[in-house]
ZADO-1210 file (C-alpha; in nm, 4 decimals, padded with zeros to 6 digits):
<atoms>
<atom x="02.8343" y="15.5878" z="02.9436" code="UNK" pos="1"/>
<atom x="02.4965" y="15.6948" z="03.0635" code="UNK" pos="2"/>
<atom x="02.3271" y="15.3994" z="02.8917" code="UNK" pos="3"/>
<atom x="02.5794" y="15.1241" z="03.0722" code="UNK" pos="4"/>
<atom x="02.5390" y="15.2750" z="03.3751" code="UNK" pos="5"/>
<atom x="02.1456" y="15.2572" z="03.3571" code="UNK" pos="6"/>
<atom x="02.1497" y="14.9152" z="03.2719" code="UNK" pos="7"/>
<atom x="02.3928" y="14.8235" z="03.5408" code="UNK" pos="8"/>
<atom x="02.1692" y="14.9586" z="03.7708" code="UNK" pos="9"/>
<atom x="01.8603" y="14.8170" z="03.6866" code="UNK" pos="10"/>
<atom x="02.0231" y="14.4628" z="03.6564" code="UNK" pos="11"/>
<atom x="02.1116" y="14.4932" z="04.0084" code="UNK" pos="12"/>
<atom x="01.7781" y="14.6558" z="04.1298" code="UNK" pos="13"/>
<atom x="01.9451" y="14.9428" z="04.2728" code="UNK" pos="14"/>
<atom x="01.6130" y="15.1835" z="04.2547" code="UNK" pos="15"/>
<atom x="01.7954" y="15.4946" z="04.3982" code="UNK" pos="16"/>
<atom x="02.0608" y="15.4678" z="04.0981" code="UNK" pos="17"/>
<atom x="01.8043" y="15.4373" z="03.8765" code="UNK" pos="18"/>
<atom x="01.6691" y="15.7916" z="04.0212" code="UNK" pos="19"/>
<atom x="01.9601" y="15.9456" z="04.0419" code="UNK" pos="20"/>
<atom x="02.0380" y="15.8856" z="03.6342" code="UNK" pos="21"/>
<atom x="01.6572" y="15.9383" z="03.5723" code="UNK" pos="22"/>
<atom x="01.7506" y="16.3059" z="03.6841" code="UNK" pos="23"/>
<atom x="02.0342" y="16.3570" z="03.4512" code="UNK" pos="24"/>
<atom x="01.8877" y="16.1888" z="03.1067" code="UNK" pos="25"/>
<atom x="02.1374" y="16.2936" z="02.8254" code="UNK" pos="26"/>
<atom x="02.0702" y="16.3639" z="02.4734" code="UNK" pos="27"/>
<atom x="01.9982" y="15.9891" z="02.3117" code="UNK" pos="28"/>
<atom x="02.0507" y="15.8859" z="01.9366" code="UNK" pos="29"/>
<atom x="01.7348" y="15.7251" z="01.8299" code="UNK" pos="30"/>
<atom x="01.8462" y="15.3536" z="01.8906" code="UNK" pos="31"/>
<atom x="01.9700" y="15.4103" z="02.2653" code="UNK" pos="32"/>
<atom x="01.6654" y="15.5536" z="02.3083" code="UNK" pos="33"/>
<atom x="01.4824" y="15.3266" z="02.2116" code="UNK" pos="34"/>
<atom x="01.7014" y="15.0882" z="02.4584" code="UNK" pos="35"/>
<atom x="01.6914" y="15.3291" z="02.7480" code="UNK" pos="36"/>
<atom x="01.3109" y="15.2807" z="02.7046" code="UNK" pos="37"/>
<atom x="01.3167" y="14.9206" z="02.6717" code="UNK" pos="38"/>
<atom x="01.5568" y="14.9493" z="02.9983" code="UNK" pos="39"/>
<atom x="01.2655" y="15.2197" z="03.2120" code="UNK" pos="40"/>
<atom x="00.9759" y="14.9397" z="03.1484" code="UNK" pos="41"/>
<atom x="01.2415" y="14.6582" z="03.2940" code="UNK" pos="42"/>
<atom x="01.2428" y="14.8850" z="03.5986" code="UNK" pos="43"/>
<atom x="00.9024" y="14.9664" z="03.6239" code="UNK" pos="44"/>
<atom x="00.8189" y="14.6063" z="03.6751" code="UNK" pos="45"/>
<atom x="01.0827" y="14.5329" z="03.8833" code="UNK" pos="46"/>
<atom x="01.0242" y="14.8693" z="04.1392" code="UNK" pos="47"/>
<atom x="00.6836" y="14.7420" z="04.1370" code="UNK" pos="48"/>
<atom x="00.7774" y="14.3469" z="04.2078" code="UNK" pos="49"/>
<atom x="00.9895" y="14.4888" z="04.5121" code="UNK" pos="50"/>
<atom x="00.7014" y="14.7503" z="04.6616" code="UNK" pos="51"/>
<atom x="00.4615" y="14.4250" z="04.6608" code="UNK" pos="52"/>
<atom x="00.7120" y="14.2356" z="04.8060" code="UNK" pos="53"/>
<atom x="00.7685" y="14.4857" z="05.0630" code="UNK" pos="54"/>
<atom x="00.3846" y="14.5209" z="05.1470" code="UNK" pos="55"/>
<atom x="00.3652" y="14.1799" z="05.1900" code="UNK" pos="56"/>
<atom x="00.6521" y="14.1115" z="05.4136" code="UNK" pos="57"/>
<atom x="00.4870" y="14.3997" z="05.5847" code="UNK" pos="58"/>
<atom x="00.1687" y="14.2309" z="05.6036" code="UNK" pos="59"/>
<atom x="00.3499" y="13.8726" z="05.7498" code="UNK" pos="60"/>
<atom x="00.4965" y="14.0723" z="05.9929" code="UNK" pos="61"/>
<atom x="00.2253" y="14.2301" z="06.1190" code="UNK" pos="62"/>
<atom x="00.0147" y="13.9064" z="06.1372" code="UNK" pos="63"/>
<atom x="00.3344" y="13.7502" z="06.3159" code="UNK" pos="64"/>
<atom x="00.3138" y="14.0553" z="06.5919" code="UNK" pos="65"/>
<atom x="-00.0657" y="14.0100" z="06.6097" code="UNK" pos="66"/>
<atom x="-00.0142" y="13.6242" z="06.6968" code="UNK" pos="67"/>
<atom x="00.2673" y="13.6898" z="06.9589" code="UNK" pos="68"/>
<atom x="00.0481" y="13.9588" z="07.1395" code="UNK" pos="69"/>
<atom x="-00.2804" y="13.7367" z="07.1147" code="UNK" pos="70"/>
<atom x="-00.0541" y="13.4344" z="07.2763" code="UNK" pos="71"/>
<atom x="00.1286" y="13.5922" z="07.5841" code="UNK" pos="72"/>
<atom x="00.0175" y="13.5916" z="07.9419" code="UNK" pos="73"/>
<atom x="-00.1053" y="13.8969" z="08.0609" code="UNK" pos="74"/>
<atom x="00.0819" y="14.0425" z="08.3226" code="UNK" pos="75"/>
<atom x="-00.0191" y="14.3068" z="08.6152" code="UNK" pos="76"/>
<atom x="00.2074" y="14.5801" z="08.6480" code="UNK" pos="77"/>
<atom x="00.0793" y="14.6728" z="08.9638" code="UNK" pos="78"/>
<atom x="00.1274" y="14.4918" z="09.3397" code="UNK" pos="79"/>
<atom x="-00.1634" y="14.3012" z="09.3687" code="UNK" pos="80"/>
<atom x="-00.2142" y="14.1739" z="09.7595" code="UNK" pos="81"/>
<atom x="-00.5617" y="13.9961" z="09.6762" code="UNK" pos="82"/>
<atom x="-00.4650" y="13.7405" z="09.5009" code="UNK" pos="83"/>
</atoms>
């Protein structure tokens, strides 16, 4: 039971899953440990494929922000009678 649901969860990339059954590990026969192990390097990769996809969406999005500041007009907030 434990097994399926692990697996379930890291085929759908569901990383808080993942933690939550991390936390409650059952006794294992030798072969679904083995599997379970197999399974934990599967997530590793993919936890770590998602955090460097997050940093650089981050990273666009920041450069995007940068852009739209550098290219608007600046503005007075203030009533200016000199001009």
């Amino acid at each position: 039971m434990w097994l399926k649901a692990f697996k379930a969860a890291v085929i759908t990339d569901d990383m808080q899953r993942i933690s939550d059954l991390l936390k409650s590990v059952p006794q294992l026969n030798a072969a679904d440990a083995t599997e379970a192990l197999f399974l934990l390097q599967e997530a590793k990769k993919r936890m770590l494929y998602l955090q460097n996809k997050t940093v650089d969406s981050m990273q666009q999005m920041k450069k995007n922000m940068n852009f739209l500041n550098a290219t608007q007009r600046e503005t007075h907030n203030s009533f200016d009678i000199t001009s």
